[in-house]
N, C-alpha and C positions, 0 to 999 in steps of 0.2 A: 504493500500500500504506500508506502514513506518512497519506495523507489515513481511509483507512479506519478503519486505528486510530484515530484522532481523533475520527471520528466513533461508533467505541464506546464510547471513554471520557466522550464529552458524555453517550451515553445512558446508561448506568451510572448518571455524576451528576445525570442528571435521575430517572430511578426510583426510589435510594435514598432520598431526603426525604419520598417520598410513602409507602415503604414503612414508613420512622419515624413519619408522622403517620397512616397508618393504626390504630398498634396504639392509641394514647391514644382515639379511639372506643370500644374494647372495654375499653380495663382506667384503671387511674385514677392517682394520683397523692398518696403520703401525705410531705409536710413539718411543719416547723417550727422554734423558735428555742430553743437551750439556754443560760439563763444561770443566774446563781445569785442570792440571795435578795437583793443589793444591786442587782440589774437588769443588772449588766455580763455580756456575752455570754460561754460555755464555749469555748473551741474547743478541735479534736482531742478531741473526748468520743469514746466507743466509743458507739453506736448500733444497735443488734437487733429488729429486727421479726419479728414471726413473727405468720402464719394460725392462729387458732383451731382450723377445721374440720381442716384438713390439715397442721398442723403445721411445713408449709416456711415457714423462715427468713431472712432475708438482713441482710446487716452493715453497716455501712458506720461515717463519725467525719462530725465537726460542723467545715467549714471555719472560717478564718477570724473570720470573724465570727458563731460562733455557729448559722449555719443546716447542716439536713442533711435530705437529698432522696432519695426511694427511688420514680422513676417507673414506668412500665409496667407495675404492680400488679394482680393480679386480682382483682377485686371480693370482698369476703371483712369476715370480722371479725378486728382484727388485737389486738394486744398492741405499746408500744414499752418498751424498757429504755436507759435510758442510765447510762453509768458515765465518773466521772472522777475522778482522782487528787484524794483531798482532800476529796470531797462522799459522801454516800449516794447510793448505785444507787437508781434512782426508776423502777417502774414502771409505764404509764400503761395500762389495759385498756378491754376493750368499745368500739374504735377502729372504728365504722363505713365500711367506703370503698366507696363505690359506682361504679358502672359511670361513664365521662367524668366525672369530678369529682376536684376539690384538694380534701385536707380536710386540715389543716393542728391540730396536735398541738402546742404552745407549752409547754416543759418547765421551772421551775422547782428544780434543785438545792440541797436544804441543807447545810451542813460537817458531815464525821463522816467514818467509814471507810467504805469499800467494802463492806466484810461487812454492814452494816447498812440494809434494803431496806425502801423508802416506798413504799407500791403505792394508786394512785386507780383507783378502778372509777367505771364511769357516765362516757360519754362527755360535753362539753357539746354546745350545740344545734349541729347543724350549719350554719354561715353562709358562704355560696360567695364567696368574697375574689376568687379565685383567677380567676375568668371571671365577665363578663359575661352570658350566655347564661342563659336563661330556661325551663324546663320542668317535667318531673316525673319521678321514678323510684317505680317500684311493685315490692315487691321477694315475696317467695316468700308470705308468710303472705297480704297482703292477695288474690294473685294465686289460691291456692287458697278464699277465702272470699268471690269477688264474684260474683255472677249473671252470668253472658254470654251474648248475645244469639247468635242462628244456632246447628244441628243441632250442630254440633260446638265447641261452645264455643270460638269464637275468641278470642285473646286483644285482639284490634284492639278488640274490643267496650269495652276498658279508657278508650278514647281520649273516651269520655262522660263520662268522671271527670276530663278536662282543658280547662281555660280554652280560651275562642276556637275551640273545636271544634262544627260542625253535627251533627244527631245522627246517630248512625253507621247503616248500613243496607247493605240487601243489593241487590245490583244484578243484572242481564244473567241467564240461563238456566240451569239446570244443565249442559247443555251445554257452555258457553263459560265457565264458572265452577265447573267439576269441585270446585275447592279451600274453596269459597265465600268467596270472597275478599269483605274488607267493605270499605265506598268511605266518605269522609266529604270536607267543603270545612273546611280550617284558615285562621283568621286571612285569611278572604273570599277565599282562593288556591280554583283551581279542585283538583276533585279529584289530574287528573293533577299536581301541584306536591307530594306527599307523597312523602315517599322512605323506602322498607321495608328493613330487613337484619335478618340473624341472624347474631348474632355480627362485627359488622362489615362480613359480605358480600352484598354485592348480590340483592335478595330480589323484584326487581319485574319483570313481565312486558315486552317489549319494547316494547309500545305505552304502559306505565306507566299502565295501565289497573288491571289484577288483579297479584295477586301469586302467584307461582310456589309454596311452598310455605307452608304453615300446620303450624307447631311443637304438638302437644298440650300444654296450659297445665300438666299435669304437670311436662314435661320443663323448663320456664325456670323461672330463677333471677331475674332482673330485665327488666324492661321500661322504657327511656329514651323517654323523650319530650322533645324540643328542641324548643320553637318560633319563638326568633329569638334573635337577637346569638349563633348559633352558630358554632364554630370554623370556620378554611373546610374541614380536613379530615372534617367532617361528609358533605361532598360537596352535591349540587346538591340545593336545595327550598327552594320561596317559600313554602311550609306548612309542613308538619313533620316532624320527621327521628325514624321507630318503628325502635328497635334493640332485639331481643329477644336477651338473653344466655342459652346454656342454660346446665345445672346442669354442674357439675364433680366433680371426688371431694370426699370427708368420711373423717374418720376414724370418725367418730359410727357407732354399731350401729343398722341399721336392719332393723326387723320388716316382714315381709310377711305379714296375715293370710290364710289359706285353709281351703281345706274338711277339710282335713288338721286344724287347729293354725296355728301358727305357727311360720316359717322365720326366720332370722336372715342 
């Protein structure tokens, strides 16, 4: 019995680690340094990020030295606030975070009160510190205005628009290919070495041949394309790792034209 248990507790601690680096795949990761105008670091600042679209917010303070971290993030347009005793509240907006990426927010404090708020719009260029790893993300606008190839607009067709990619094409019978699954060779790897998800989860047919479902380009919000020096929780591909995110709530009022008028 005492060996049994044992041997659930190993299991336990072997699946949890994976089930933490699963979610960094799907969502992202927003830091950076608070100091104030003489360069030395804030700590204990109060710290507020909040989604644009949807409005959820989450809090946290700036350790020690200055830095403060808010991972597992859902890809989104954010806003940060920080406040601390003695400086102006400084607000930084138009905070890009995309699908698997650090994007790092480095905040500036000036002396004054609290009541008195410094707000910068226009995010700067985005530069990946934070990883190694090599690819591209195509996010909602480019994704509704590119030409795609095959009946139903696949979005795989995107993968023409990335480095080290042969041109993408349609393979095998309707038949055996219900979905039209699109095939392409990445970075001289054979086909089967691409590895498909949505939303993180496993997207490829068993022989890693075709893939099981095809999302309408509607429905996604980003598409990740990794093609090396990837995390290892990326999971297995000597090509390339296609993660298609779909769309989530907005607050934003959205029109649906018809034969009626229009609905809201």
């Amino acid at each position: 019995m005492v060996r049994f248990r044992t041997l659930y507790v190993l299991s336990l601690v072997a699946v949890l680690p994976a089930g933490l680096a699963y979610s960094q795949t799907l969502n992202a990761t927003l830091l950076g340094t608070v100091t104030d105008i003489s360069g030395a670091v804030v700590p204990s600042a109060k710290v507020a990020i909040t989604e644009v679209n949807t409005n959820v917010s989450r809090t946290g303070q700036t350790d020690d030295r200055g830095n403060y971290s808010f991972p597992d993030l859902s890809p989104g347009n954010y806003s940060v606030t920080v406040e601390a005793a003695g400086f102006k509240k400084e607000t930084r907006t138009d905070l890009t975070v995309l699908v698997d990426t650090v994007t790092r927010s480095d905040i500036q404090l000036g002396p004054g009160a609290v009541m008195e708020t410094i707000e910068v719009t226009g995010a700067p260029p985005l530069l990946q510190t934070g990883t190694a790893g090599t690819g591209q993300k195509i996010e909602t606008e480019v994704l509704r205005d590119q030409p795609l190839i095959s009946s139903n607009r696949n979005f795989r067709g995107l993968l023409n628009l990335v480095p080290g990619v042969a041109p993408v094409q349609e393979q095998h019978s309707q038949f055996f290919n219900a979905s039209t699954s699109l095939q392409t060779e990445v970075n001289g790897q054979m086909r089967q070495g691409n590895n498909f998800m949505i939303d993180g989860t496993d997207d490829n047919e068993r022989t890693g041949v075709l893939q099981i479902y095809i999302p309408p380009i509607e429905a996604i919000q980003t598409v990740d394309f990794s093609l090396s020096n990837r995390d290892p929780e990326m999971g297995r591909a000597p090509g390339a790792v296609v993660n298609a995110v779909l769309k989530s709530g907005t607050n934003r009022l959205i029109y649906v034209w018809g034969p009626r008028g229009s609905q809201g």
